[in-house]
C-alpha positions as CSV (number, residue, x, y, z in Angstrom):
1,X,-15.0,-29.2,-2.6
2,X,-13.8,-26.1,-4.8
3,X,-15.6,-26.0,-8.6
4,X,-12.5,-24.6,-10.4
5,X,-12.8,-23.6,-13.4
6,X,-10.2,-21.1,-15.7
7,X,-9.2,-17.8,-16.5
8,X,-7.1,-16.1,-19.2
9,X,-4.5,-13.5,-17.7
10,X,-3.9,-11.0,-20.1
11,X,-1.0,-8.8,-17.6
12,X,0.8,-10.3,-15.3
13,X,2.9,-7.7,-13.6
14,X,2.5,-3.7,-13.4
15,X,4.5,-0.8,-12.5
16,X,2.8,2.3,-10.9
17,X,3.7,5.6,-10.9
18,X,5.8,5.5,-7.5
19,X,5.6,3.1,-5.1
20,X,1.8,2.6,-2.9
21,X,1.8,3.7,0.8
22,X,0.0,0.8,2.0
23,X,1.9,-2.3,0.9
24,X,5.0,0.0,-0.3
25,X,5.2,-1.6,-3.4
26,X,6.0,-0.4,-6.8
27,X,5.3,-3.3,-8.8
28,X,2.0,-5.5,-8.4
29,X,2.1,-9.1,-9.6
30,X,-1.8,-10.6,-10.5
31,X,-3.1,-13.1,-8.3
32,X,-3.3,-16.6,-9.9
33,X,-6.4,-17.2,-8.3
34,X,-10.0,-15.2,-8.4
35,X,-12.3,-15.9,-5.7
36,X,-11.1,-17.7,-2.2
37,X,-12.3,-20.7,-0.3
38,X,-10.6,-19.4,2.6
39,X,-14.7,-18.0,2.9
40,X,-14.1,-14.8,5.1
41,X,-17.2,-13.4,5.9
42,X,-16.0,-10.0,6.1
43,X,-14.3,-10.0,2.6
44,X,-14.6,-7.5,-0.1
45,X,-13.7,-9.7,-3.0
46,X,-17.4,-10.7,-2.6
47,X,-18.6,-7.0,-3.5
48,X,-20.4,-6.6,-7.3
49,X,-17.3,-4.2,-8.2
50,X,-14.9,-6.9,-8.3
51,X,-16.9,-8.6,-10.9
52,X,-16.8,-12.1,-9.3
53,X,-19.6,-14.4,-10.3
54,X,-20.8,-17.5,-8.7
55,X,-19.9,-18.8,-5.3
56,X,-17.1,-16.7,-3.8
57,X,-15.9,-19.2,-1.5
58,X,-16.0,-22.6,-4.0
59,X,-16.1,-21.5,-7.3
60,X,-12.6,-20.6,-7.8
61,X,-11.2,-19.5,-10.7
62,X,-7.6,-20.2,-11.9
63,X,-5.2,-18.2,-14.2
64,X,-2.8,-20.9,-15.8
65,X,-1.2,-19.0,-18.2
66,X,0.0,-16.3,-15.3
67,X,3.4,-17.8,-14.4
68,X,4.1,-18.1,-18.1
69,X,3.4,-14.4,-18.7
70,X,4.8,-13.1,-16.2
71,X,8.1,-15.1,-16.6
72,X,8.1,-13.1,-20.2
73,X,8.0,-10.2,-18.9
74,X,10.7,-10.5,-16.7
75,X,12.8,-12.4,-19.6
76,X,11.9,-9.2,-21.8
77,X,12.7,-6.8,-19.5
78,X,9.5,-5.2,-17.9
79,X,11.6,-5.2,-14.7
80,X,15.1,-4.1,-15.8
81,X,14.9,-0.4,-15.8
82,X,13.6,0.4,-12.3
83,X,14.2,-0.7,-8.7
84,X,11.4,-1.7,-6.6
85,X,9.6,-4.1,-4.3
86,X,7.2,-6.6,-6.5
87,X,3.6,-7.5,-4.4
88,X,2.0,-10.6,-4.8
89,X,-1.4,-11.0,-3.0
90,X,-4.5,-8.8,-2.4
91,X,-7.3,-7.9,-0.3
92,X,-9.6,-9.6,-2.6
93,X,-8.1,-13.6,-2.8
94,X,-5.5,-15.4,-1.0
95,X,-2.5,-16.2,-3.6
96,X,-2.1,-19.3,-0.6
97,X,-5.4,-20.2,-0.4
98,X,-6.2,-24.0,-0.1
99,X,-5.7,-25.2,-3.9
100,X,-2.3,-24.0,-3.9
101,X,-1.5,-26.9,-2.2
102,X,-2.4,-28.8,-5.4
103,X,-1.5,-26.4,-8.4
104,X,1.5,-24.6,-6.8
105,X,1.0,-21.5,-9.0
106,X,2.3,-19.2,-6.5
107,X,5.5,-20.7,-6.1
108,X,5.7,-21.0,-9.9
109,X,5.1,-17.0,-9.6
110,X,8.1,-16.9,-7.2
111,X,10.7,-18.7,-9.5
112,X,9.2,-16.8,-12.9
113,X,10.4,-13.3,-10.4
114,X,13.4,-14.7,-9.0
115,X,15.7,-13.8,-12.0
116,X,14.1,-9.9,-12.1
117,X,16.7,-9.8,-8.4
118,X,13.8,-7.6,-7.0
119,X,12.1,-7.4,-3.2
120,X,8.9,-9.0,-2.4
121,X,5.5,-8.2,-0.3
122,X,3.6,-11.2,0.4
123,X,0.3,-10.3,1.9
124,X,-1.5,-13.7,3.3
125,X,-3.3,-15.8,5.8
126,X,-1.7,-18.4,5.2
127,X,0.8,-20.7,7.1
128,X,1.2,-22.7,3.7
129,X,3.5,-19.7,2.9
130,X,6.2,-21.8,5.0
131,X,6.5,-24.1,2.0
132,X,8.3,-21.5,0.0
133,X,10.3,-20.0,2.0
134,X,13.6,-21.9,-0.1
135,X,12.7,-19.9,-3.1
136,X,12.1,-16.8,-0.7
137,X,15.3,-16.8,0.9
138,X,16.8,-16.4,-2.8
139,X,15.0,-13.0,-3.1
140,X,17.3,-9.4,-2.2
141,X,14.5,-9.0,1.1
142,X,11.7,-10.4,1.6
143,X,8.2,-9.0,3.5
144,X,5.7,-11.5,4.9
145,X,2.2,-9.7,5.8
146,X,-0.1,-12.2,7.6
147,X,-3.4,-11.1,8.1
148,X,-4.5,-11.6,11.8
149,X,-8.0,-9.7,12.8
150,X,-8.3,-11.4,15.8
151,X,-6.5,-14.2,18.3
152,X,-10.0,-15.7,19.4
153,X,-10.0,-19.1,17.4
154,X,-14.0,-19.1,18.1
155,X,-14.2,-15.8,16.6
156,X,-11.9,-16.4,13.7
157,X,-13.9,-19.8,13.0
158,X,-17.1,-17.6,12.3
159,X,-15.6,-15.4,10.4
160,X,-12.8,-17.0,8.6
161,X,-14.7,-20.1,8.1
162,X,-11.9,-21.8,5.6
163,X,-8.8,-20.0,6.6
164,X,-6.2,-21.4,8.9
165,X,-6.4,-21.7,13.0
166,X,-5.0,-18.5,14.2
167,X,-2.3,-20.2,16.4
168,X,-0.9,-21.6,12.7
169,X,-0.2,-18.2,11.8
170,X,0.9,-17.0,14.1
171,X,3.6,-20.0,14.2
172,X,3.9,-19.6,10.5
173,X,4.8,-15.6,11.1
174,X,7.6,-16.4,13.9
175,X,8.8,-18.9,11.4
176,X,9.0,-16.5,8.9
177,X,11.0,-13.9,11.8
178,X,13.6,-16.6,12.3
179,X,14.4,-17.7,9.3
180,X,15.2,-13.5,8.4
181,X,12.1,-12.1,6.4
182,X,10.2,-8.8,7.9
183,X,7.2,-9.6,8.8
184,X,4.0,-7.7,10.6
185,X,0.4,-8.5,10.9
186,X,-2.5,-6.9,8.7
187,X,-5.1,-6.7,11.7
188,X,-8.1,-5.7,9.6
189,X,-10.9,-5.2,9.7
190,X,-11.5,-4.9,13.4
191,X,-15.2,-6.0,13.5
192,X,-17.4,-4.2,16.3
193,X,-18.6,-6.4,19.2
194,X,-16.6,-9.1,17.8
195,X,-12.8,-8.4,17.7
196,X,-12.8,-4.7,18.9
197,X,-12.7,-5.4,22.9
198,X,-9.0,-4.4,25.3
199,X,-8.6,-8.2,25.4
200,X,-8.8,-8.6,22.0
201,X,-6.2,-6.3,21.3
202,X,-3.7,-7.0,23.7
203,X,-4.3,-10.6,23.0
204,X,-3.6,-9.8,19.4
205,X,-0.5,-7.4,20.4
206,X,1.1,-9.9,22.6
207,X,0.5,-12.7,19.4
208,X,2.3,-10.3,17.5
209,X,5.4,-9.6,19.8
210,X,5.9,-13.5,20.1
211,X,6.1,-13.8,16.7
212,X,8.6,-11.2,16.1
213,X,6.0,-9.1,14.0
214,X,7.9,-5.8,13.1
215,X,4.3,-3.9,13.2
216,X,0.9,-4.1,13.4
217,X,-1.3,-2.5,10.8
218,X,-5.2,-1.9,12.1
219,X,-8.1,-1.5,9.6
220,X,-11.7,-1.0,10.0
221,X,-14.6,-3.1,8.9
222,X,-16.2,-1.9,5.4
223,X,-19.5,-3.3,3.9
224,X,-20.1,-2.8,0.4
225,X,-24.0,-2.6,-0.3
226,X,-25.0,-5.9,-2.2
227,X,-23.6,-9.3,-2.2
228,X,-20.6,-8.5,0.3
229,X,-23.1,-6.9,3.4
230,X,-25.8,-9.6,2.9
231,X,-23.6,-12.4,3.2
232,X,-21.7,-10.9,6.5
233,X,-25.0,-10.4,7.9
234,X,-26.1,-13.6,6.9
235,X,-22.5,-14.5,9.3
236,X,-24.0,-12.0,12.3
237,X,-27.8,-13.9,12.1
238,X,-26.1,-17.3,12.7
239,X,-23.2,-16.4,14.6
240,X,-23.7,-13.2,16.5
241,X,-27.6,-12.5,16.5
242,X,-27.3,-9.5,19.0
243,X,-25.7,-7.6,16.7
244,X,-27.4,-7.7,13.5
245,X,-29.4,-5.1,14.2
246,X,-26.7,-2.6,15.6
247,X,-24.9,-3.4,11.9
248,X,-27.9,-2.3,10.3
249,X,-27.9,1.0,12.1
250,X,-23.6,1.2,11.4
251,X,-23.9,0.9,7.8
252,X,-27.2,2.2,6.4
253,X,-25.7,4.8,4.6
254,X,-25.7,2.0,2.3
255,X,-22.1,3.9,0.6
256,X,-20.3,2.5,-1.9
257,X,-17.3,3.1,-0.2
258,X,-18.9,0.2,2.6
259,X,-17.7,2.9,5.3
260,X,-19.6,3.2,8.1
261,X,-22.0,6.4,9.1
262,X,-19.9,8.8,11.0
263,X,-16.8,6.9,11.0
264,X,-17.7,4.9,13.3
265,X,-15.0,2.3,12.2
266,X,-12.3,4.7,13.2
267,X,-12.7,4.3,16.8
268,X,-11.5,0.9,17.3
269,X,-8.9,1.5,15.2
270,X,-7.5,4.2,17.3
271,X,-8.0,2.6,20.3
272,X,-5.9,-0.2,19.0
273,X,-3.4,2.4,18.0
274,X,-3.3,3.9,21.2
275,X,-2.3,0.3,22.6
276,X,0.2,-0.1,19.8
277,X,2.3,3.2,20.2
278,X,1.7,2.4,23.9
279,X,3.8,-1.1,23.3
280,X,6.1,0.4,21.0
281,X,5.0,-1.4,17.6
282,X,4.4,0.8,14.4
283,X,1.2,0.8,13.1
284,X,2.0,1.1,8.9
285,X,5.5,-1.0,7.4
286,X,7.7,0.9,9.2
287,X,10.7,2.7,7.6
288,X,13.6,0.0,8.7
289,X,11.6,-2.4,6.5
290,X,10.5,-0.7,3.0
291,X,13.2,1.5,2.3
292,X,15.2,-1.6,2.1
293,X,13.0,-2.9,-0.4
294,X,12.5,0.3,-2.4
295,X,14.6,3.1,-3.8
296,X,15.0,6.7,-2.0
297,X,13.0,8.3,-4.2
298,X,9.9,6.2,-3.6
299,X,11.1,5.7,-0.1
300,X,10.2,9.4,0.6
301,X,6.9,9.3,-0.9
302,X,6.1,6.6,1.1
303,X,7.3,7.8,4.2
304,X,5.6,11.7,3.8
305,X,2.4,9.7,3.6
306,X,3.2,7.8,6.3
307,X,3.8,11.0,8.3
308,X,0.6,12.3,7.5
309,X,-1.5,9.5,9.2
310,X,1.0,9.4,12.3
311,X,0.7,12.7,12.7
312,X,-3.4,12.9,12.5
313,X,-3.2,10.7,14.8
314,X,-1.9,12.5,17.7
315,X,-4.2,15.3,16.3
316,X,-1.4,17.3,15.1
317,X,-2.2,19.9,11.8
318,X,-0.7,18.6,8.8
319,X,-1.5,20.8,6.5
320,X,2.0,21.9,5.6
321,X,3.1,18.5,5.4
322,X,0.5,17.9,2.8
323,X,1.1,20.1,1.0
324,X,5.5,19.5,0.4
325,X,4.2,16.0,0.1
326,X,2.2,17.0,-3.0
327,X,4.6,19.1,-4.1
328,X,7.4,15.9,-4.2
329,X,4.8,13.8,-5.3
330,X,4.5,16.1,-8.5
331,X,8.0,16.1,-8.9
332,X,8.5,12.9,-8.6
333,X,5.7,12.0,-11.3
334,X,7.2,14.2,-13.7
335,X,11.1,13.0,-13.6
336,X,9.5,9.4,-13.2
337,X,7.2,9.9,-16.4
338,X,9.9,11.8,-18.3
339,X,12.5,8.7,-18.1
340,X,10.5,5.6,-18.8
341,X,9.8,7.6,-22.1
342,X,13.5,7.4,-22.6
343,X,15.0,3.9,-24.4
344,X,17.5,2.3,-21.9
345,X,20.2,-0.3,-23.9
346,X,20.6,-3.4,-21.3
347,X,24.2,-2.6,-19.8
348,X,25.3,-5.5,-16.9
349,X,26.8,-2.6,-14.9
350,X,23.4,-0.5,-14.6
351,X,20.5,-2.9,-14.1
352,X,18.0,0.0,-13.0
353,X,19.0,3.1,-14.9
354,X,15.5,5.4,-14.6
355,X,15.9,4.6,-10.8
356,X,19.6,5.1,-10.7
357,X,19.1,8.8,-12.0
358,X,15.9,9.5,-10.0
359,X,18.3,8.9,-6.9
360,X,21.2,11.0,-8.1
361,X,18.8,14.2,-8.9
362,X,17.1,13.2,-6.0
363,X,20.5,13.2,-3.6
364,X,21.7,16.6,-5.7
365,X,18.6,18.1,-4.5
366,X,19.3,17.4,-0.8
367,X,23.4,18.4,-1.5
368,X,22.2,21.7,-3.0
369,X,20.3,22.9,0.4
370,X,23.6,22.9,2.0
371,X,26.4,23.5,-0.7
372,X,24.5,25.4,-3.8
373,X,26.4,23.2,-5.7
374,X,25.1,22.7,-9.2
375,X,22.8,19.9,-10.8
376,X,23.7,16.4,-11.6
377,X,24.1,15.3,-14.8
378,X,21.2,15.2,-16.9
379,X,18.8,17.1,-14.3
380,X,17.6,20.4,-15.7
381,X,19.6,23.3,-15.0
382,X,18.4,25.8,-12.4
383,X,17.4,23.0,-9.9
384,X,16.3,24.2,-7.1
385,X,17.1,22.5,-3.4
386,X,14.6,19.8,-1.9
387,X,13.5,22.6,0.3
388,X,12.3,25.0,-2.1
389,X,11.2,22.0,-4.3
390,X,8.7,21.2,-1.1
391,X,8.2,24.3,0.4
392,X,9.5,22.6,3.9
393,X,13.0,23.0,5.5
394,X,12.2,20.8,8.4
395,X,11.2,18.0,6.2
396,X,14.3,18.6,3.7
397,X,16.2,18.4,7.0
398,X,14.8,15.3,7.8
399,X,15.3,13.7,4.8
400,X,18.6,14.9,4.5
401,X,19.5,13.1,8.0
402,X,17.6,9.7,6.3
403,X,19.6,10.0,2.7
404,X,22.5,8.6,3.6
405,X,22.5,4.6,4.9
406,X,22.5,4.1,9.4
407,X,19.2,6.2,10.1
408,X,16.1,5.1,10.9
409,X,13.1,7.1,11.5
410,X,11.1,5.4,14.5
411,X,7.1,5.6,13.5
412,X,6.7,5.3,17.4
413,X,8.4,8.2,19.3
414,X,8.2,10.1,15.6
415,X,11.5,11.0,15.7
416,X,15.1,10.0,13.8
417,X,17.1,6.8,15.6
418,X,20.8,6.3,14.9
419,X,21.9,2.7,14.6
């Protein structure tokens, strides 16, 4: 039995600078909820930074007042000026975690957002999701993240003591793939000796193929020293005895971080990847999925990052990549910060002016590599090409071939796909 007890939100929703590369969101929506009785051994809402008191896994606390706020800022117009995908969940708590059931905060977050006419990232583990999936189908596109670290219902029942049977999510995820939402599976953290064996992966891969899962995003295990470690070797002593020890030696670096010595926890990780490029799945939200959910501009960041990691992987040097992504990044920053100090008058006909204009300097940029032709309204005169702005041809090339809509850039063969 949960011991709720309440919280005051004081934000509901918040814009960042450009859109994360992880969930490829631009907007983040608070959780309703603090703590999670979904009890996952491994989870990093536990840690002392997080500031959680009490008993993680019963003690829950609740943030009434959220759907209200956020349904002002919506009605006021935090969301009117820019065009972006809106994430509700974290790594932290489980926005459909048991008490949902009961309170239905979530789904009040979902109506309070359906009038801002913006995308949405749910990241869960949680078939309950299914529940909402009339209000979901109301939203522009939709992407459903189901956390899955493992198809072994034993292994999940140790270390997901509260959270729902693997084969339920996996139900709730094709579900999800019929009824039209992107979907993929958050298969972190991979814990060693546990979930990190060639069965366990292509158990988990074939899961994922059934259920229509558009990638597969792996993560490693991180301990945090304090609360967080003790308590998922308190889950290793009564579980898993063999390995306490070796988890001693893996994480007695005691960093703050909770990474491993050595990187240890890359090498599951890239074993699984090696499965996963092997099978033909993309291993981060592939491009198909958020640049339908986000503008170019913040498209681009998101996929030069992406790049990056898919390229380290394979043990190719991207140092020049790097450095044009900085360089965008910068530029990007600056237009981004330059605008939203600009007063926009509501007009019916231009719902998302700053991101309107960030896409037309952003298309003149590309337009000038070939024709020379000069800036668009409003961008500063002498702009340069996007490949002088990065300091990369190739890449300017690439995103010239991705600008306009029909491409997709496959994250699996790393290379441009015509529709």
């Amino acid at each position: 039995m949960d011991q709720r007890y309440s919280l005051t939100a004081k934000s509901g929703l918040s814009r960042a600078p450009m859109a994360d590369s992880f969930l490829t969101a631009l907007y983040r929506c608070l959780a309703p909820y603090r703590g999670c009785a979904h009890g996952c051994s491994y989870c990093d809402g536990r840690a002392e930074k997080y500031f959680v008191a009490g008993d993680f896994d019963r003690e829950i606390g609740v943030r009434h007042n959220l759907v209200d706020l956020v349904g002002r800022q919506v009605e006021h117009g935090f969301t009117s000026r820019e065009y972006g995908a809106v994430c509700i969940g974290s790594g932290v708590t489980d926005i459909y975690q048991p008490l949902e059931a009961e309170l239905g905060l979530t789904r009040g977050l979902l109506e309070a957002l359906l009038p801002a006419g913006l995308p949405l990232i749910i990241l869960t583990k949680s078939d309950l999701i299914v529940r909402d999936f009339d209000l979901l189908r109301q939203f522009p596109s939709v992407l459903i993240a189901m956390t899955i670290t493992t198809t072994d219902e034993g292994a999940a029942a140790s270390l997901e003591p509260g959270a729902p049977p693997v084969a339920r999510r996996l139900e709730a995820l094709r579900k999800a793939t019929a009824a039209g939402f992107s979907t993929g599976v958050m298969a972190m953290p991979l814990c060693p000796g546990i979930s990190d064996s060639a069965e366990h992966f292509d158990a988990l891969i074939q899961g994922a193929q059934a259920a229509g899962a558009g990638f597969v995003c792996p993560g490693g295990l991180t301990l945090r020293p304090g609360i967080q470690k003790e308590h998922f070797m308190e889950t290793l002593k009564a579980g898993y005895p063999r390995l306490e020890s070796a988890y001693r030696k893996l994480y007695a670096n005691e960093r703050a971080s909770g990474l491993p010595r050595n990187g240890a926890d890359r090498a599951p990780q890239l074993a699984l990847s090696r499965r996963l490029t092997a099978a033909g799945i993309p291993q981060m939200i592939p491009w198909r999925i958020y640049s339908k959910m986000l503008a170019l501009p913040d498209s681009f960041a998101v996929l030069f990052s992406h790049l990056q990691g898919l390229y380290d992987a394979r043990g190719v040097n991207t140092s020049r990549l790097k450095s044009a992504a900085g360089l965008y990044r910068r530029w990007l920053k600056e237009e981004r910060t330059a605008l939203r100090r600009r007063k926009f008058p509501p007009v019916a006909s231009d719902p998302w002016p700053i991101t309107r204009i960030l896409s037309e300097r952003l298309l003149q940029l590309l337009r000038t590599d070939n024709s020379g032709s000069p800036p668009a309204d409003g961008a500063p005169q002498g702009e340069s090409g996007f490949a002088e702005l990065c300091g990369n041809s190739k890449l300017a090339a690439l995103c010239a071939r991705l600008a306009p809509d029909g491409a997709d850039f496959d994250y699996s063969a790393l290379k441009l796909r015509a529709d």
